[in-house]
C-alpha positions in Angstrom: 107.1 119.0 125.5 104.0 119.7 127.4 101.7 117.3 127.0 100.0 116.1 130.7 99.9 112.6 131.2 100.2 111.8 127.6 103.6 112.8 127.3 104.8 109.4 129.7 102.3 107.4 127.7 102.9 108.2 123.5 105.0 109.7 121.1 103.4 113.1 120.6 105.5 114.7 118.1 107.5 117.9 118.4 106.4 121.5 120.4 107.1 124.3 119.1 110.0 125.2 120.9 111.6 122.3 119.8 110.6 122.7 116.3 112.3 126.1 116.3 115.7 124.5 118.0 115.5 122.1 114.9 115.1 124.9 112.2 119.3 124.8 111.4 119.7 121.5 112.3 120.7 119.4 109.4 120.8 116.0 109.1 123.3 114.4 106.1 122.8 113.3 103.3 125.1 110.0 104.4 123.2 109.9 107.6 119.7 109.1 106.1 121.2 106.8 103.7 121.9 105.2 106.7 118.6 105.5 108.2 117.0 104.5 104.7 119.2 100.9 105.1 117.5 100.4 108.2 114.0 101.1 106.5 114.8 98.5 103.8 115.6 96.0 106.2 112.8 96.4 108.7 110.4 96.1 105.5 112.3 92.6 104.6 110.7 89.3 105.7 114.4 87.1 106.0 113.1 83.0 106.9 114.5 80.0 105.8 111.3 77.7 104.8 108.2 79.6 105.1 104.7 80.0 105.1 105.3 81.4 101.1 103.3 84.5 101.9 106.8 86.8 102.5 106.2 88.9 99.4 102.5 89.9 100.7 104.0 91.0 104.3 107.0 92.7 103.4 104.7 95.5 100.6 102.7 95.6 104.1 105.4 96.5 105.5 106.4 99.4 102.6 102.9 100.5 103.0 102.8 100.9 106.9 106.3 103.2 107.0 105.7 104.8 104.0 102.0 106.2 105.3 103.5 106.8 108.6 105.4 109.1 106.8 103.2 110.3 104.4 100.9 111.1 107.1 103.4 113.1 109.0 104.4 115.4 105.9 101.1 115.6 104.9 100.5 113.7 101.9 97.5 111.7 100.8 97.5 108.3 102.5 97.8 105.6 100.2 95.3 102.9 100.6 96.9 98.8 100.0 94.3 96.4 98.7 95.0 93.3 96.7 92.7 91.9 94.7 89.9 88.7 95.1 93.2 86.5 95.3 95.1 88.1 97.6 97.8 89.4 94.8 99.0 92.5 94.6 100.2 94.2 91.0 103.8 94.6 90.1 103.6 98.1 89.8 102.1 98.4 93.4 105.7 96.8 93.9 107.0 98.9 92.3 105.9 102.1 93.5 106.5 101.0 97.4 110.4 100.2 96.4 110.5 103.3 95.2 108.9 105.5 98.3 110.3 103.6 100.9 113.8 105.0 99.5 112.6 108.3 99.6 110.8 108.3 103.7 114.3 109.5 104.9 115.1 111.7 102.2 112.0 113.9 101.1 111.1 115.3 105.0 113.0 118.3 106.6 114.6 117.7 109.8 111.7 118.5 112.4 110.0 116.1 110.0 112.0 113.5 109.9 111.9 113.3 113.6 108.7 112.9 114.0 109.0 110.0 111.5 111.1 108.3 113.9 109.8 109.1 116.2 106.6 107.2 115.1 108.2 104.3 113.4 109.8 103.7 116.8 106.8 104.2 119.0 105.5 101.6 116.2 108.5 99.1 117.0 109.5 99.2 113.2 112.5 100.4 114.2 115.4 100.0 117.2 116.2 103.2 119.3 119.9 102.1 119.8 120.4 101.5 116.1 118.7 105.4 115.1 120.5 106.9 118.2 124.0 105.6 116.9 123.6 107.1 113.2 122.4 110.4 114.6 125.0 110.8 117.1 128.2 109.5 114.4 126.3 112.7 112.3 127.1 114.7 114.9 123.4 115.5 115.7 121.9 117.5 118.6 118.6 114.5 118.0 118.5 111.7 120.3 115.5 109.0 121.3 114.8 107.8 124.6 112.7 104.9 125.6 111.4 104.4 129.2 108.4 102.4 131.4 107.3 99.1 130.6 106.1 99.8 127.3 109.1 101.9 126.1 107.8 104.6 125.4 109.7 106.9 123.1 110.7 110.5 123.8 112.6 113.0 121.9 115.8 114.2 123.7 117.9 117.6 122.3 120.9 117.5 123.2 123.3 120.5 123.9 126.2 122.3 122.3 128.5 120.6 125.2 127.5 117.3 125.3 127.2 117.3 121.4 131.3 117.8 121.1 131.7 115.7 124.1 130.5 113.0 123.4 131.6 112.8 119.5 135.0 114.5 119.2 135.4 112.2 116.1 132.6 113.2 113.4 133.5 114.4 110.4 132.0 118.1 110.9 130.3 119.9 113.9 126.4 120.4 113.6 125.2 123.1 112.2 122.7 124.2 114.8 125.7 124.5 117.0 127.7 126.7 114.8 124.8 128.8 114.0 124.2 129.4 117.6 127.6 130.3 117.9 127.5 132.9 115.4 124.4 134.4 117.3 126.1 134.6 120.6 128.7 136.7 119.1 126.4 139.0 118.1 125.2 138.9 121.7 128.9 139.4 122.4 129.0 142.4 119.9 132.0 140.3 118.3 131.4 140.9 115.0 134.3 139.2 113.6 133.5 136.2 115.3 130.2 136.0 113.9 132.0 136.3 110.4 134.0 133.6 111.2 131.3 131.1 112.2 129.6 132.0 109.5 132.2 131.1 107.1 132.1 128.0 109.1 128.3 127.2 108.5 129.0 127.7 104.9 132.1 125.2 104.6 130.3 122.9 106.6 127.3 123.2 104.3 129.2 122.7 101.6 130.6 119.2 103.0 127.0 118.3 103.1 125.8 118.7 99.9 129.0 117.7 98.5 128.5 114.3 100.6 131.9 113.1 99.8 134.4 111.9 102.0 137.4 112.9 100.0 136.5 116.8 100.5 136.5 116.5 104.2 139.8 118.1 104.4 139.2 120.4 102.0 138.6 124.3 102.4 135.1 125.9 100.9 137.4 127.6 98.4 139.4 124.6 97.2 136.1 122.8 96.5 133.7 125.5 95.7 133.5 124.7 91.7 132.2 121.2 92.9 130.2 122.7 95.4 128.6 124.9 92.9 127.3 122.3 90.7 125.6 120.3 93.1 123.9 123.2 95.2 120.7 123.9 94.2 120.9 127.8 95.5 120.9 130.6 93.3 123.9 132.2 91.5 123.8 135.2 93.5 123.4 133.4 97.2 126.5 130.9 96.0 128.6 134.3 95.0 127.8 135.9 98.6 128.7 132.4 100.1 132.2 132.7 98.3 132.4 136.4 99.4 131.6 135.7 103.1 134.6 133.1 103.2 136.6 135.1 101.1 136.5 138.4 103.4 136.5 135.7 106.6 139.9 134.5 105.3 141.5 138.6 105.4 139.3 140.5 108.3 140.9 141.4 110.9 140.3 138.5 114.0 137.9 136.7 111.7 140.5 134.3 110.5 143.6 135.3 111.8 145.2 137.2 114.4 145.6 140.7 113.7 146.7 144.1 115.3 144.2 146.3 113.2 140.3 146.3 114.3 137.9 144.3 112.2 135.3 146.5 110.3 132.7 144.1 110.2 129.7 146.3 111.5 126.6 145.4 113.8 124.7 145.1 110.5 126.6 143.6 108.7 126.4 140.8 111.1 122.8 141.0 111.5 122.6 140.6 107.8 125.2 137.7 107.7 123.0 135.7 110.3 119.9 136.1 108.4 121.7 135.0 105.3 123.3 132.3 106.5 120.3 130.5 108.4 118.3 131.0 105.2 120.8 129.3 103.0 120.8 126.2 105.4 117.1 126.0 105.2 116.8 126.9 101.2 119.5 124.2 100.7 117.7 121.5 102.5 114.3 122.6 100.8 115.1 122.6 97.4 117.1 119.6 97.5 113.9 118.1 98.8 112.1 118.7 95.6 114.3 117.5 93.7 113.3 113.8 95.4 110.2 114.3 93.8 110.8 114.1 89.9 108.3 111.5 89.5 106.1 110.9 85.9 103.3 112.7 85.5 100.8 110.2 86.2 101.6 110.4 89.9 102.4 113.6 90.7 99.6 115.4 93.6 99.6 112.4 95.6 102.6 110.4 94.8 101.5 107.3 93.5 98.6 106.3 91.3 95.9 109.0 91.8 92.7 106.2 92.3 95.1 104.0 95.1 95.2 101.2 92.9 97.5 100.3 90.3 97.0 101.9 86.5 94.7 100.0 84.5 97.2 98.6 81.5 97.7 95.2 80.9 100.4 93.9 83.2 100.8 90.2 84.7 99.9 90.1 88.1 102.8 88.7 90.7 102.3 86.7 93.6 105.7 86.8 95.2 106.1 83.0 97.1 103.7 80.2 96.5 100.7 79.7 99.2 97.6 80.8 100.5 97.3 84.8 100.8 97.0 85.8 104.3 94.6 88.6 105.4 93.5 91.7 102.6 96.8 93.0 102.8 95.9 96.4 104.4 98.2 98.0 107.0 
């Protein structure tokens, strides 16, 4: 990033260039379940005897991450403010439970970097604890904190020390297959970028299938399953069973073979276009699927006025004591 002297002093989000490295990068579905269990336990207030005010900090808490978020993504901030007591109403509860399971989930992957990127500048979170879920994921994404005030920074790792340094994970990134493909192209070997292709696609499907007993699995042995949990179109899934179908019988794409392959400049122009676009559709659309919320919140997410919905409810104070402060973040 290029940023002067800010860029030693604050998290500044993402450049450009940056942003673009990130377009294929894909973060799993297991890794921000991860990331989500740290959320829920930076949120918690864990003592043994109390001032009896734990309830009031930890939806302070919610509310901080989850507009740290919002604001990152966009999205309307949502304002926090108990009433003359100091209470707060059990749908206001409610509705933080329920966002704070979606900060990890809803942003795309440039996104969700910046959101760690501020929650760690913030301190909510521990860079060793992100850093070790991202790189057992496999991911090119690292955080690095340095000077007095540990600053945070955004590291991107490369297609070396990605493999070197996790030989275990499950499945290789993404980014680094797609990449690759593309220098095959550059290479003018067509087959090869047939082959990584097919590879992106497997490895997709691993993803969205986000179960460990498919690991070993081939895209076509698990493609039915596959198919019901994608949320692309019928004819995108069909050319996705095509490309590994013709990967597994060109010549060089697959196997060795004494015939040349007939996979064409084109045709492996077009398979690159495809194939990047299907990573980012699949992480889109699964994205709005997070969002099947009533009604009554859609637009901003919660209730449209910033305060709970005006139906009778009992109001909940969660620990007994004197309310602390107005509650805001």
């Amino acid at each position: 990033m290029t940023m002067g002297w800010f860029e030693a002093m604050y998290f500044m989000g993402l450049s450009k260039a940056e942003r673009k490295k990130l377009e294929t990068e894909v973060v799993s579905n297991a890794a921000r379940l991860k990331l989500t269990r740290l959320v829920r336990r930076r949120c918690e207030v864990r003592h043994g005897g109390g001032d009896g005010d734990g309830g009031n900090i930890e939806i302070i808490n919610r509310n901080q991450i989850i507009n740290t978020a919002r604001t990152v993504l966009g999205l309307p901030i949502y304002r926090l403010v108990p009433d003359d007591m100091g209470m707060y109403m059990s749908e206001e509860f409610a509705w933080h439970a329920a966002e704070t399971e979606l900060v990890m989930r809803r942003p795309d992957t440039a996104q969700l970097v910046e959101i760690l990127g501020d929650l760690l500048e913030q301190r909510m979170l521990e860079t060793d604890a992100v850093n070790a879920i991202l790189s057992e994921d496999n991911s090119s994404i690292r955080f690095e904190t340095e000077g007095f005030d540990e600053n945070v920074s955004v590291k991107l790792l490369s297609d070396t020390e990605i493999e070197d340094g996790n030989d275990a994970a499950d499945h290789p990134n993404i980014r680094v297959l797609i990449e690759r493909m593309e220098t095959g192209f550059e290479k003018k070997d067509y087959a090869g970028v047939l082959h990584a292709s097919a590879t992106v696609f497997e490895t997709l499907a691993k993803l969205v299938f986000n179960n460990p007993n498919v690991e070993k699995e081939s895209l076509g042995a698990m493609f039915a399953g596959y198919q019901k949990r994608s949320e692309l179109s019928a004819p995108l899934l069909d050319y996705i069973l095509e490309t590994y179908n013709r990967r597994n019988t060109e010549p060089l794409a697959g196997h060795g073979a004494t015939k040349a392959p007939s996979v064409t400049a084109k045709d492996a122009s077009v398979l690159i276009e495809i194939t990047k676009m299907c990573v980012r559709l699949e992480r889109r659309l699964a994205a709005q699927e997070l969002d099947g919320v009533p009604q009554a919140s859609k637009g901003t997410g919660g209730p449209p006025t910033g305060k709970a919905p005006a139906v009778p409810v009992k109001k909940v104070k969660p620990k007994p004591g004197k309310a602390k402060g107005k509650g805001k973040s």
